[in-house]
Kinemage of the C-alpha trace (Angstrom):
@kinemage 1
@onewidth
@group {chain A} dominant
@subgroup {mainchain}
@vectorlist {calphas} color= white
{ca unk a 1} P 92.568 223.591 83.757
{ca unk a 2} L 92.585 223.963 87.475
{ca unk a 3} L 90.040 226.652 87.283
{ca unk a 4} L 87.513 224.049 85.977
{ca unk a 5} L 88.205 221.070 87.739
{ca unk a 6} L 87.506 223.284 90.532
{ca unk a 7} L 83.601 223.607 89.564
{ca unk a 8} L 83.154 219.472 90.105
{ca unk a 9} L 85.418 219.311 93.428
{ca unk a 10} L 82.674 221.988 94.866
{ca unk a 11} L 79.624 219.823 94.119
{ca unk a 12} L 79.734 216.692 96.486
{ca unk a 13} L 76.028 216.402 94.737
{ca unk a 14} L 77.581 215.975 91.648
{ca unk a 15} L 75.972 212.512 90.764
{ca unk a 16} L 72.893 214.160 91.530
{ca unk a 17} L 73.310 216.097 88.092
{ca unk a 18} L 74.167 212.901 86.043
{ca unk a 19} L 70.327 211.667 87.465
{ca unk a 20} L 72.778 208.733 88.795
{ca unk a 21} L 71.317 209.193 92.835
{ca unk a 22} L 70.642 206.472 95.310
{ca unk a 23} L 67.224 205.857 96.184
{ca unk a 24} L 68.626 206.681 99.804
{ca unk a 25} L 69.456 210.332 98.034
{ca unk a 26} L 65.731 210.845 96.785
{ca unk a 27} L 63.973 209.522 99.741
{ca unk a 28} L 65.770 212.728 101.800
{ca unk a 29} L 63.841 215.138 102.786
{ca unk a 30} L 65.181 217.960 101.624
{ca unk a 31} L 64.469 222.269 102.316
{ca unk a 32} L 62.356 224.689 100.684
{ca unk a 33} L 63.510 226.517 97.519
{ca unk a 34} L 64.756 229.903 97.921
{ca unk a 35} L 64.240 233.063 95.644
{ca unk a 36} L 62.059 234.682 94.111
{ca unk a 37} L 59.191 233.695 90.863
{ca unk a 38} L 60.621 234.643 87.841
{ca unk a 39} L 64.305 234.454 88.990
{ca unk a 40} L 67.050 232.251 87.329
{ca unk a 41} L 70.184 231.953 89.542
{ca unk a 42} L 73.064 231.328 86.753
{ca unk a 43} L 76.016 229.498 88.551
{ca unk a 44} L 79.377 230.135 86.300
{ca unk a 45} L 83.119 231.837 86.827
{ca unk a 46} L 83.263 235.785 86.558
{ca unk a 47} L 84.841 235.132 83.684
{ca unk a 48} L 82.165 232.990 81.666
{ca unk a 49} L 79.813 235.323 82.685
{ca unk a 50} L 81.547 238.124 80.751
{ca unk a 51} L 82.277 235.692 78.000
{ca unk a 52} L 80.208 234.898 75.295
{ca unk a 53} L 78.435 232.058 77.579
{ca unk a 54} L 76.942 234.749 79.360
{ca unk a 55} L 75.893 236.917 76.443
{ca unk a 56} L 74.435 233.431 75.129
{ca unk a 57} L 73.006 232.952 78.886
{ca unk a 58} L 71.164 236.658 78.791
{ca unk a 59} L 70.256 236.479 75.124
{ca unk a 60} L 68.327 233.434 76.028
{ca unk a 61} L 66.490 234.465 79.918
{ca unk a 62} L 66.479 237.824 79.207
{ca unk a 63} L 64.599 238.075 75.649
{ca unk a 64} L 61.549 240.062 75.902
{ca unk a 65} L 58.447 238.252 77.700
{ca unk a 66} L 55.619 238.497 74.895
{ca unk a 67} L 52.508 240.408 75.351
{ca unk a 68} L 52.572 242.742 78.048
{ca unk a 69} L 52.308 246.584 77.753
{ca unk a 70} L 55.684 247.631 78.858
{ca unk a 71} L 58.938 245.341 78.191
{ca unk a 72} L 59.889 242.812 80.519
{ca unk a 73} L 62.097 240.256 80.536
{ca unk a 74} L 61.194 236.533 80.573
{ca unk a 75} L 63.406 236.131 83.734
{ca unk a 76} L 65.404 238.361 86.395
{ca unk a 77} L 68.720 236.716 86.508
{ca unk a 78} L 71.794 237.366 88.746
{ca unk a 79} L 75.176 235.525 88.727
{ca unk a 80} L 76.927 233.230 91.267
{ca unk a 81} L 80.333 232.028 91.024
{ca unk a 82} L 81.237 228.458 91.925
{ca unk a 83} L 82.813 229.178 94.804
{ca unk a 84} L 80.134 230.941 96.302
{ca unk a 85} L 77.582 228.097 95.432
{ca unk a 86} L 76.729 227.018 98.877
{ca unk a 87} L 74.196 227.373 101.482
{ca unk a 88} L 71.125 229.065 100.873
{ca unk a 89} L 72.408 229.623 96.749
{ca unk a 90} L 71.914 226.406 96.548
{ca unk a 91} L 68.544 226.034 97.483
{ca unk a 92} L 66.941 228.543 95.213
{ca unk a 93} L 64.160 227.555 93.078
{ca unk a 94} L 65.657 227.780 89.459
{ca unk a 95} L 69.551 227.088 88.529
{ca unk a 96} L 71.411 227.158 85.313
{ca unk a 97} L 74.738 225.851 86.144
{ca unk a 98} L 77.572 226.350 83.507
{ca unk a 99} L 80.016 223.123 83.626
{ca unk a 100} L 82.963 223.548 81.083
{ca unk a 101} L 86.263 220.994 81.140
{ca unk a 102} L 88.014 219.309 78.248
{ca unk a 103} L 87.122 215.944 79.439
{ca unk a 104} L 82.901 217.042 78.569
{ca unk a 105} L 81.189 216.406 76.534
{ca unk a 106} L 78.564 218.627 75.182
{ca unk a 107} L 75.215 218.323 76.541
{ca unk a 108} L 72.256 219.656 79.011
{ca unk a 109} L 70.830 217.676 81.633
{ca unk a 110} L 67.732 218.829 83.419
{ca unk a 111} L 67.621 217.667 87.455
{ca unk a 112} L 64.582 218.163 89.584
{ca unk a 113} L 65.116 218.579 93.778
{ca unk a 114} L 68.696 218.473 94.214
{ca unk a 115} L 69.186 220.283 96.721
{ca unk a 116} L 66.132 221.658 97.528
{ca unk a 117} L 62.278 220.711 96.767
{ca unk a 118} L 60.822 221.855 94.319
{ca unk a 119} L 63.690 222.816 92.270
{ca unk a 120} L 64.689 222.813 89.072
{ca unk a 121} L 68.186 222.655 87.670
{ca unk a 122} L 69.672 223.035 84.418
{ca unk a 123} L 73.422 221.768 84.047
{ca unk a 124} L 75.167 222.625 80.763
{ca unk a 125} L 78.572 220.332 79.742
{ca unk a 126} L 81.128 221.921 77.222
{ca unk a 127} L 84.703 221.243 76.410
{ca unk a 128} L 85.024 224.783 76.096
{ca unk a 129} L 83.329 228.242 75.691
{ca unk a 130} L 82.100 228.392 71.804
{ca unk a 131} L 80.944 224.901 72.423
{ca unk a 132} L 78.771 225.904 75.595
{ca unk a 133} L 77.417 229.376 74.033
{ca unk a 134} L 75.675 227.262 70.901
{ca unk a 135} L 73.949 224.195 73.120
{ca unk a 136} L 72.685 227.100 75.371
{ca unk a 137} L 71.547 229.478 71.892
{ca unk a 138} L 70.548 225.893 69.889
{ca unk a 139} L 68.374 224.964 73.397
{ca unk a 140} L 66.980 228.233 74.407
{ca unk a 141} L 63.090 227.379 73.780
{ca unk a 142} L 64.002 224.020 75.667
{ca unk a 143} L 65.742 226.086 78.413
{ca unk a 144} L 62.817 228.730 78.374
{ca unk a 145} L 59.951 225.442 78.581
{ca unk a 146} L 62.180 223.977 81.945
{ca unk a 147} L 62.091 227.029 83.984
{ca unk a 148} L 57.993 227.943 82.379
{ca unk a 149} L 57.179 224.527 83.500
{ca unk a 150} L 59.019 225.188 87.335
{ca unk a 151} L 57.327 228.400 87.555
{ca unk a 152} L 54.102 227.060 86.705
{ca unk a 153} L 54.031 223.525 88.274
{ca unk a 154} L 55.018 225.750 91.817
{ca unk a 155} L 51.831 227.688 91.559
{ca unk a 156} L 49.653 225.118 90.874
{ca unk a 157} L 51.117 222.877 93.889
{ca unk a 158} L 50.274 225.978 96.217
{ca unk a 159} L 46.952 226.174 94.643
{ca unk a 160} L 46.296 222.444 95.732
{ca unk a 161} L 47.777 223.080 99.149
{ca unk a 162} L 44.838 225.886 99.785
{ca unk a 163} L 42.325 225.373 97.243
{ca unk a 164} L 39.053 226.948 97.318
{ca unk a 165} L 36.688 224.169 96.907
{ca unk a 166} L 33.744 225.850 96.835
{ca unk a 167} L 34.503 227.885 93.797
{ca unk a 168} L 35.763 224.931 91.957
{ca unk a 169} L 33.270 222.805 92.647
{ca unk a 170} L 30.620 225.789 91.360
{ca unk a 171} L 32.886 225.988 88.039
{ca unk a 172} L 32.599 221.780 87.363
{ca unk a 173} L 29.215 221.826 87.932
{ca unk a 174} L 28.540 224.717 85.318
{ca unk a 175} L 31.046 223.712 82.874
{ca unk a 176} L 32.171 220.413 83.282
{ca unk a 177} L 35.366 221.213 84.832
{ca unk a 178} L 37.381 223.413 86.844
{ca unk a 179} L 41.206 224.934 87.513
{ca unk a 180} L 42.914 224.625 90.970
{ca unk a 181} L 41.288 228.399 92.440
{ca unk a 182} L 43.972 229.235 94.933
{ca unk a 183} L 41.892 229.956 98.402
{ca unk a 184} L 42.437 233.987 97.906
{ca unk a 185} L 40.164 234.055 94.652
{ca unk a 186} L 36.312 235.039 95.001
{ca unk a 187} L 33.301 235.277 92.076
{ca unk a 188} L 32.366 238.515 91.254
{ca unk a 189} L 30.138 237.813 88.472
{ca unk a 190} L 27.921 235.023 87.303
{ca unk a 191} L 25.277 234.021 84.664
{ca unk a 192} L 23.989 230.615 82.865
{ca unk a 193} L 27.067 230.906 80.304
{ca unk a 194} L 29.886 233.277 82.136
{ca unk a 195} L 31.915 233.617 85.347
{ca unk a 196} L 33.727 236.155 86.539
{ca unk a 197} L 36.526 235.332 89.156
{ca unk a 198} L 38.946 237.664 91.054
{ca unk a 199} L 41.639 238.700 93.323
{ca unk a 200} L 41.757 242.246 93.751
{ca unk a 201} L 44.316 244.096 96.109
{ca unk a 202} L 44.922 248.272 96.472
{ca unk a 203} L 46.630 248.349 93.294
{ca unk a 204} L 46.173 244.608 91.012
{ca unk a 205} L 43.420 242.595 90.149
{ca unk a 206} L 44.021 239.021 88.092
{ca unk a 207} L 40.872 237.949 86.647
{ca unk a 208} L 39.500 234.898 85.145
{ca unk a 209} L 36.796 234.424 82.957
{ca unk a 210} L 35.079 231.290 81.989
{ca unk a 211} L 32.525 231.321 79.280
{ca unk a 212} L 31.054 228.569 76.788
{ca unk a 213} L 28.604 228.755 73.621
{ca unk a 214} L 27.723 226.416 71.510
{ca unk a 215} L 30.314 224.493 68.999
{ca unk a 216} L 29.030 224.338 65.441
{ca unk a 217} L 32.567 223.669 63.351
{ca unk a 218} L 36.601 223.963 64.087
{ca unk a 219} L 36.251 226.988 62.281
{ca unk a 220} L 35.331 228.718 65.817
{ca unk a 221} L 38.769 227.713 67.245
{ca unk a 222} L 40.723 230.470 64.122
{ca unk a 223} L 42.339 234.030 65.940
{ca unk a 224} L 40.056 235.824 64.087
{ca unk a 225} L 37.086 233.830 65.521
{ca unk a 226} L 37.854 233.680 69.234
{ca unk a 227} L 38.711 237.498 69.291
{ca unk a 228} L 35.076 238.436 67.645
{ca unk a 229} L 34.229 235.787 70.149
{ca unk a 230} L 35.772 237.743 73.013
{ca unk a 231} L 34.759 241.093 72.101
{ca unk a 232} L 31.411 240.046 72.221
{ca unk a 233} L 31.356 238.626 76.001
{ca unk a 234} L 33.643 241.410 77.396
{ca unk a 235} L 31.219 243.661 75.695
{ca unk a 236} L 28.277 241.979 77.247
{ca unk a 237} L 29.531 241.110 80.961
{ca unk a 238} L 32.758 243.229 81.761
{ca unk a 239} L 32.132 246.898 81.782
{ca unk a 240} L 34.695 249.160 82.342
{ca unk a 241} L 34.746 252.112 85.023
{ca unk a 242} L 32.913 254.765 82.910
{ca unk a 243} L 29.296 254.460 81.901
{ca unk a 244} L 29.120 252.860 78.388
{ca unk a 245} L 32.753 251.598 78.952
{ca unk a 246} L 33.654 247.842 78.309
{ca unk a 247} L 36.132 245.174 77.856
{ca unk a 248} L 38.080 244.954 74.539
{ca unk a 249} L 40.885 243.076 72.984
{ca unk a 250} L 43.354 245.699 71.688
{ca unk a 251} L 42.542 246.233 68.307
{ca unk a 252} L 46.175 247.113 66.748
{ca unk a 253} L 48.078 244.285 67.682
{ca unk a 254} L 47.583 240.951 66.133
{ca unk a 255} L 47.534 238.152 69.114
{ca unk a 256} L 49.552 235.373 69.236
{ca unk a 257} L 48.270 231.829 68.620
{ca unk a 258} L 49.103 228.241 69.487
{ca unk a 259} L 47.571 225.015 69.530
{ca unk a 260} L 49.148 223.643 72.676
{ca unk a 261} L 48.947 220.705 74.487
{ca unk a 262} L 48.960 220.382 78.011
{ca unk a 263} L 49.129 216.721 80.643
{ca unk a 264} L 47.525 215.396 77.818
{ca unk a 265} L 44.711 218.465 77.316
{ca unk a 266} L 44.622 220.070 73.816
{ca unk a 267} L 43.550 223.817 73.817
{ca unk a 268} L 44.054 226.722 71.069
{ca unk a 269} L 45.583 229.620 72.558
{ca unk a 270} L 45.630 233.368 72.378
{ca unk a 271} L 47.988 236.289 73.701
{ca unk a 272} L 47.657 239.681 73.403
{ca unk a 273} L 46.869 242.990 75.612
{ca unk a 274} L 43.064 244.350 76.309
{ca unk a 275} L 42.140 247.584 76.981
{ca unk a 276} L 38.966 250.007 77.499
{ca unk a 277} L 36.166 250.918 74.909
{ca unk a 278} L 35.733 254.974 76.506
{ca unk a 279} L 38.449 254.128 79.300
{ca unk a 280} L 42.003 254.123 79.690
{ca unk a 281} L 42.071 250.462 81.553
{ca unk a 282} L 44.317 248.090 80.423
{ca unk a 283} L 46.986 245.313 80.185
{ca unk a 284} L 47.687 241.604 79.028
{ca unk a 285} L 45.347 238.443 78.828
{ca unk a 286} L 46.203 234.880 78.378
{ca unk a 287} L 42.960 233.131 76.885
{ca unk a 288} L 42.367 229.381 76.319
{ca unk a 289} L 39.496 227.671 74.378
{ca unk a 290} L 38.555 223.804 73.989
{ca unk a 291} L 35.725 221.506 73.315
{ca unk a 292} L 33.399 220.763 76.423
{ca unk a 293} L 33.901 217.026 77.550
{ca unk a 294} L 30.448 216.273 75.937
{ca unk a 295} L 31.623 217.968 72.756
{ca unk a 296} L 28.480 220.177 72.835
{ca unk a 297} L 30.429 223.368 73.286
{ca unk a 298} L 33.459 225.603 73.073
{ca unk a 299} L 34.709 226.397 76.818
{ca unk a 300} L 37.532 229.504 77.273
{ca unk a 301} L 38.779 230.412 80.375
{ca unk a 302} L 41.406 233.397 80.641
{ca unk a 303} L 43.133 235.479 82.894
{ca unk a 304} L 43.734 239.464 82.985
{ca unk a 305} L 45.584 241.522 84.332
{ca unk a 306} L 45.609 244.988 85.862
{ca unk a 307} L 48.502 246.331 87.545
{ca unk a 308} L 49.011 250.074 86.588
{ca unk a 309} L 51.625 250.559 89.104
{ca unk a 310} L 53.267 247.404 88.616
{ca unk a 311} L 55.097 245.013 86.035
{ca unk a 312} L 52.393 242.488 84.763
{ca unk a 313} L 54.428 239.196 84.084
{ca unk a 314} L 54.579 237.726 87.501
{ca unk a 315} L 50.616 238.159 87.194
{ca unk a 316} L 50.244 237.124 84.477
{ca unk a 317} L 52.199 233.483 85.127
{ca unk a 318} L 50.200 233.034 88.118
{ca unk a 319} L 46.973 233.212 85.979
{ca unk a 320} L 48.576 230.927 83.487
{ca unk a 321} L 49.803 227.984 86.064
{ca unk a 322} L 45.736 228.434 87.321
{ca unk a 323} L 44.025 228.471 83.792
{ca unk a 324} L 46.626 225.519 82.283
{ca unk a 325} L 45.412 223.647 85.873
{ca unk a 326} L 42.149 222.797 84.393
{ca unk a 327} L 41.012 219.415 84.954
């Protein structure tokens, strides 16, 4: 019992976790997160972590991220004990902390900023091990959304810090609206009814493309649709390095599709992996289309990425947070 109490006499921010602060406690100005994107810092014993909380813990962050060429995990996840949950651990950007006592009860409560800004913390309550393994397997999309919606809300905050206005403000006047374009992020193609943005380095590019045509019926916004859709604009605007090389969506695997809905925005979504008509180019793409504010046409905007050398789903969440930005 001893062992456990021990968790709650090492948190003087304990409150904090409860969402039971002082307005005095939120006004604080508190430090920057620490760690890296992508990275889950999972605060528990040694011996929870080799338990079956932390098979339900990796079972959960590590599943495979969807829809990139080689597998990757959804998040890169290391474990800290309670007693070494100070100082700089405690600042880092994304924390799953494992509470379990007889006295809980079971439950997950999501904090924002406790110790550090902008931070997001996940506390799970159990009166004991079974009980904590199911809330975290029952929760995991919930869990997954949390530390998505971090991850994403971080990039589009930088984006705002150093936006490039000038490319935004060329994107609302062609098409009504326009992401947050982090400063770094140039056009390198344009015509009446595409763009073509990028940021290129030695080895990556991430892409966007924004494109409209006309909206006749909802039956544009089907999988099938939007990849004929796609095929045909790559085919038209995005050649590939090869004469008579172009832009495809990879014709084996079926895409995933959502209708999502986004601070208040409704989009259909599609995931899946492009590659190279005559070329060996390729990787994942993360495309969303909507009705135009005037309801005259269909507007997609998507991000690509190429990274040959490199895993893709860092990328590919930094397009996302941009693309989901739209406003």
């Amino acid at each position: 019992m001893k062992r456990y109490l021990i968790l709650f006499a090492l948190l003087p921010g304990l409150l904090l976790l409860t969402g039971s602060c002082t307005k005095e406690k939120k006004k604080q100005l508190l430090p920057g997160i620490s760690g890296k994107a992508g990275e889950v810092e999972i605060v528990s014993s040694k011996a929870l972590w080799e338990s079956e909380v932390g098979a339900a813990v990796r079972t959960v962050l590590q599943a495979e991220y969807p829809y990139t060429p080689q597998k990757e995990s959804k998040y890169r996840i290391y474990n800290v004990p309670p007693e070494g949950f100070v100082n700089v651990f405690r600042f880092h950007r994304n924390i799953l902390y494992v509470h379990i006592a007889d006295t809980c009860n079971t439950k997950m409560v999501v904090n924002k900023n406790v110790w550090a800004e902008p931070q997001t913390m996940i506390s799970i309550f159990a009166p004991d091990e079974a009980s904590a393994a199911e809330l975290i397997l029952s929760r995991d999309e919930k869990i997954c959304e949390t530390f998505e919606d971090a991850e994403r809300e971080r990039v589009i905050i930088n984006a705002k810090a150093f936006p490039n206005e000038g490319l935004a403000s060329l994107v609302r006047n062609q098409f009504g609206g326009s992401p947050w374009f982090p400063s770094s992020y140039s056009i390198k193609k344009r015509t009446d009814d595409f763009v073509w943005i990028s940021y290129e380095t030695t080895y990556t590019t991430q892409g966007i493309f924004i494109y409209r045509f006309p909206y006749t019926g909802e039956e544009q916004f089907t999988r099938d649709a939007l990849v004929a859709k796609r095929n045909e604009v790559m085919k038209e605007n995005v050649p590939g390095s090869l004469e008579g090389s172009y832009m495809i969506t990879n014709p084996v695997i079926t895409p995933g599709y959502w209708q999502k809905t986004y601070r208040g925005r409704s989009f259909t979504e599609i995931r899946s992996l492009w590659e190279t008509q005559n070329d060996y180019m390729g990787g994942p793409f993360i495309s969303d289309a909507f009705r135009s504010t005037d309801g005259k046409d269909v507007i997609v905007i998507e991000g690509f990425v190429y990274a040959p050398k490199y895993d893709k789903r860092d990328y590919l969440r930094q397009l996302e947070a941009i693309i989901y930005s739209w406003h």
